[in-house]
NUFILUM-119582 format. One line per field, with one value per residue (C-alpha): residue number from 1; residue in one letter; x, y, z. Coordinates in nm, 4 decimals. Layout:
N
num = (NUM_...)
residuo = (A_...)
c1 = (X_...)
c2 = (Y_...)
c3 = (Z_...)
END
This chain:
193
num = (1_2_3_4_5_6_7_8_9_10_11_12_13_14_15_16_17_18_19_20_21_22_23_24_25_26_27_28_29_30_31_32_33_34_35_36_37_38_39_40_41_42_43_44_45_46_47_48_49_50_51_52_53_54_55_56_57_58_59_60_61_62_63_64_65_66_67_68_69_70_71_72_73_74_75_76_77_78_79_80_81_82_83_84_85_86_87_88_89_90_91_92_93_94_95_96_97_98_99_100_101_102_103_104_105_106_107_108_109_110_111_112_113_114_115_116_117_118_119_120_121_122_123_124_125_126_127_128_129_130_131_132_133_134_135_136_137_138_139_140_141_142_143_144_145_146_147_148_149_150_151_152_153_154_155_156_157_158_159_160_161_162_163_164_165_166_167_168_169_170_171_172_173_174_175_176_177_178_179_180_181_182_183_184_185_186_187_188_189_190_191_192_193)
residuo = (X_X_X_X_X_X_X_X_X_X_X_X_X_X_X_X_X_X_X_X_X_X_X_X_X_X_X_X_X_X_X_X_X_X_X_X_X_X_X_X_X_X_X_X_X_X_X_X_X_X_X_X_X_X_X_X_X_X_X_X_X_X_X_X_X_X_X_X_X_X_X_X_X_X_X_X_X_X_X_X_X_X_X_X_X_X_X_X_X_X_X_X_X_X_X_X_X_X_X_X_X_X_X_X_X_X_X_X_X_X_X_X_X_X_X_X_X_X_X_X_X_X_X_X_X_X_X_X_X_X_X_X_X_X_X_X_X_X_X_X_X_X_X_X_X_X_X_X_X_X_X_X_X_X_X_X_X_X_X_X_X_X_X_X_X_X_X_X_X_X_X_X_X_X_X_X_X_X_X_X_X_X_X_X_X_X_X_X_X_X_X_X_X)
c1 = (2.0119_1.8898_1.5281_1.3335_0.9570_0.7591_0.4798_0.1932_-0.1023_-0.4744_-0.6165_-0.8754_-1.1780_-1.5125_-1.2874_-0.9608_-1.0961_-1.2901_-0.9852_-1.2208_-0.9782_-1.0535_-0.9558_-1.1352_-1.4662_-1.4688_-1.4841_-1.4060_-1.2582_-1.4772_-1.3847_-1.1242_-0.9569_-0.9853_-0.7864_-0.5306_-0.5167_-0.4690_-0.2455_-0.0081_-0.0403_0.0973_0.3758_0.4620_0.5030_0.4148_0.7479_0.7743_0.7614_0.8450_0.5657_0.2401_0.0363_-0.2266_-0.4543_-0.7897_-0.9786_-1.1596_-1.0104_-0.6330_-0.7607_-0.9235_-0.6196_-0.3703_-0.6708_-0.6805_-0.2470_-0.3073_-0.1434_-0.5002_-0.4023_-0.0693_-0.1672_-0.2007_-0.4231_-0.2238_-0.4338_-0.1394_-0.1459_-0.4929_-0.5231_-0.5258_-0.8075_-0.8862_-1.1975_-1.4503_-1.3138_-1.3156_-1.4756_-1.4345_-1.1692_-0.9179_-1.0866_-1.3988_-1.2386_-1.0663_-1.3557_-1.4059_-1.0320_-0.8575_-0.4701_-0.5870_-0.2847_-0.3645_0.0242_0.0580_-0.2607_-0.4215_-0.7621_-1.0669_-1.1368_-0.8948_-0.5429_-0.2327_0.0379_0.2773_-0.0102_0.0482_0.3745_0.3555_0.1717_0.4197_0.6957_0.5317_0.5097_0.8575_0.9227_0.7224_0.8622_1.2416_1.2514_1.1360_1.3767_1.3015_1.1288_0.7983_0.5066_0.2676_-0.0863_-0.1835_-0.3037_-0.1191_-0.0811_0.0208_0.2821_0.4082_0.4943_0.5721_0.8577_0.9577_1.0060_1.2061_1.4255_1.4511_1.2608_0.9384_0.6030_0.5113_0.8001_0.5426_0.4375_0.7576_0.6840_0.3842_0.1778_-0.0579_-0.3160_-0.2202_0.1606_0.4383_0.7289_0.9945_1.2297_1.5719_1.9065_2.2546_2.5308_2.4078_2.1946_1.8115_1.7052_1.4013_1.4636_1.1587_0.8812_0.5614_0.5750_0.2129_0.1547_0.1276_0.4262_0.7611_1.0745)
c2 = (1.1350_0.7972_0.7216_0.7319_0.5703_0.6941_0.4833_0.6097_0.4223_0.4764_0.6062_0.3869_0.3039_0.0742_-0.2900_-0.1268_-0.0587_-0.4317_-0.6552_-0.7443_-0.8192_-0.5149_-0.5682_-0.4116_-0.3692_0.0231_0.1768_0.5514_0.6486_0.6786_1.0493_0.9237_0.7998_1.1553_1.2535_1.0790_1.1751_1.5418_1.4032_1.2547_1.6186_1.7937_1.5569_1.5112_1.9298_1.9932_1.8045_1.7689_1.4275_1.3780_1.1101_1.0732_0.7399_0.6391_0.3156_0.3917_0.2503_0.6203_0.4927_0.5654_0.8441_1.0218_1.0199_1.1444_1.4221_1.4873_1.5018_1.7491_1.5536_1.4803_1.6834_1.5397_1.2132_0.9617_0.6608_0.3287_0.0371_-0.2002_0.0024_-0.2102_-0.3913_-0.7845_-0.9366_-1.2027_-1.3891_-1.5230_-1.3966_-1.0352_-0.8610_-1.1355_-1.1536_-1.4371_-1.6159_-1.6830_-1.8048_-2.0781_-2.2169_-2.3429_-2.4027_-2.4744_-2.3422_-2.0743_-1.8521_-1.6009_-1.5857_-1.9517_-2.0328_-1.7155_-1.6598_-1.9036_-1.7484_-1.4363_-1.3252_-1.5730_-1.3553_-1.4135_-1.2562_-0.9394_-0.9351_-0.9415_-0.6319_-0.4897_-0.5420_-0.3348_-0.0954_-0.0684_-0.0707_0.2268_0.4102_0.3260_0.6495_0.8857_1.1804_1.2359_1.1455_0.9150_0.8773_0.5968_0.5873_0.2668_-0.0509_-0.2776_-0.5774_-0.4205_-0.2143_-0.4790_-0.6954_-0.4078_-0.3106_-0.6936_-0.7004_-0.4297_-0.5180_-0.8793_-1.1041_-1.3223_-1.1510_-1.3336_-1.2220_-0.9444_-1.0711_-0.9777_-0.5434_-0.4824_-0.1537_0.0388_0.2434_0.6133_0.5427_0.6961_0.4455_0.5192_0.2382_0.4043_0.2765_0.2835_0.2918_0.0623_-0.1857_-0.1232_-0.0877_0.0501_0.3845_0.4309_0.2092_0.1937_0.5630_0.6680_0.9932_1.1806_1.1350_1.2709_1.1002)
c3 = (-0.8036_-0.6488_-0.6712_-0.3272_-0.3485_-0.0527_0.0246_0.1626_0.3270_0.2343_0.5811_0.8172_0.6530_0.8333_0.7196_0.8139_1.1401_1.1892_1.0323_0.7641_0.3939_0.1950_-0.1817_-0.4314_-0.2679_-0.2708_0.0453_0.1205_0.4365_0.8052_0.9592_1.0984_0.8116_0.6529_0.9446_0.9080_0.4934_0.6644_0.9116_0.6105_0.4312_0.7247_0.7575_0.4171_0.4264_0.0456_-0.0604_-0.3956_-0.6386_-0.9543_-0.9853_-0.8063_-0.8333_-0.7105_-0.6706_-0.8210_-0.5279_-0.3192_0.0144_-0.1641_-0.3889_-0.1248_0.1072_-0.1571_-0.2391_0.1287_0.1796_-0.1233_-0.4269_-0.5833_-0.9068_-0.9358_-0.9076_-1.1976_-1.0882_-1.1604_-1.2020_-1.0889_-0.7087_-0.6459_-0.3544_-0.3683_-0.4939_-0.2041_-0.4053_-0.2046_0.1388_0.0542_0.3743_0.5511_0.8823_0.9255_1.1859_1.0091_0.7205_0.9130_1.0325_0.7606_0.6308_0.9444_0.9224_0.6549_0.6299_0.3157_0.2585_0.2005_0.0814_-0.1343_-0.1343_-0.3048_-0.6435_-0.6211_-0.6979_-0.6133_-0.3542_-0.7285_-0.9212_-0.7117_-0.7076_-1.0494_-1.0134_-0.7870_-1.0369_-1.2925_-1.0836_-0.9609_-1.3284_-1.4079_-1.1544_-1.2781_-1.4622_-1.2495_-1.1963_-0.8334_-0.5465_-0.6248_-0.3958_-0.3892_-0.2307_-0.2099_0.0387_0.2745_0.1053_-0.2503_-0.0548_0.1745_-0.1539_-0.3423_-0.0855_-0.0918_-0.5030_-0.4221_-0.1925_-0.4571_-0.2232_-0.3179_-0.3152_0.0174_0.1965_0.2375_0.5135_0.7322_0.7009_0.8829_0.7591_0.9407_0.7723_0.7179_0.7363_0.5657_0.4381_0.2414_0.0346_-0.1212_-0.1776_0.0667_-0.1784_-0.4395_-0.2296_-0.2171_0.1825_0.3501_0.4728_0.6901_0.7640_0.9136_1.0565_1.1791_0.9847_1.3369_1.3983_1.2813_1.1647)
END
């Protein structure tokens, strides 16, 4: 059987929604965000994984409670989002005022993780996963899952920044034949395949 990692999306929370870089300040979802954790439980259908992790941040938690893995889930420290420093809950365009050019794939964040520090992260996650006998699920956060999916498919961490992820999507990486692919990406929970 060939390993399939779904990868599911935390759903909105207040920094989602403002465009604010939300690491690991702790936020738990707004109502709509818990909507959208229902929304992923109806599409997901009550399918069946071998492996359930989750981040240990509430926003992620909460949404895998909500798509109704909570009591399979194991919380993996390594699914935490990026830890962007000094400009955690801060948006892009304030932090170039005062760095002009900022671009948080190039450059990183002041005083947090480096984009090779996550993917470092990433990797021992893909790792832990390696084994699983099935179908694995991952609730996590957009930038840990964008350079998650590119360890995977054996790019650098900050070719992350090519697979946009919206919040309370469903992705899914796999293989075709023996090459690792994406099989679905980016799919809005509401919606169906």
């Amino acid at each position: 059987m060939s390993l399939t990692i779904w990868l599911i999306r935390h759903g909105q929370t207040p920094w989602s929604l403002s465009g604010a870089h939300t690491g690991r300040t702790d936020l738990r979802l707004t109502a709509e965000g818990r909507k959208n954790a229902v929304a992923v439980g109806r599409w997901l259908a009550g399918r069946k994984f071998s492996l359930v992790l989750t981040s240990p941040l509430s926003r992620a938690r909460e949404t895998c409670r909500l798509a109704g893995y909570g009591e399979a889930a194991q919380v993996e420290p390594d699914l935490c989002e990026w830890d962007y420093g000094d400009y955690e809950g801060r948006i892009t365009a304030d932090i170039q005022k005062e760095r002009p050019g900022w671009w948080l794939w190039r450059d990183g964040p002041l005083h947090g993780e480096t984009v090779e520090q996550v993917g470092a992260r990433a990797g021992a996650v893909l790792a832990r996963v390696a084994g699983a006998e099935g179908d694995v699920a991952l609730f996590a956060h957009g930038h840990v899952l964008r350079i998650l999916t590119a360890c995977w498919l054996g790019l650098p961490p900050d070719c992350g920044r090519l697979f946009a992820l919206g919040t309370a999507t469903v992705s899914t990486l796999g293989h075709e034949h023996d090459t690792r692919v994406i099989s679905l990406w980016n799919l809005p929970a509401g919606e169906t395949p």
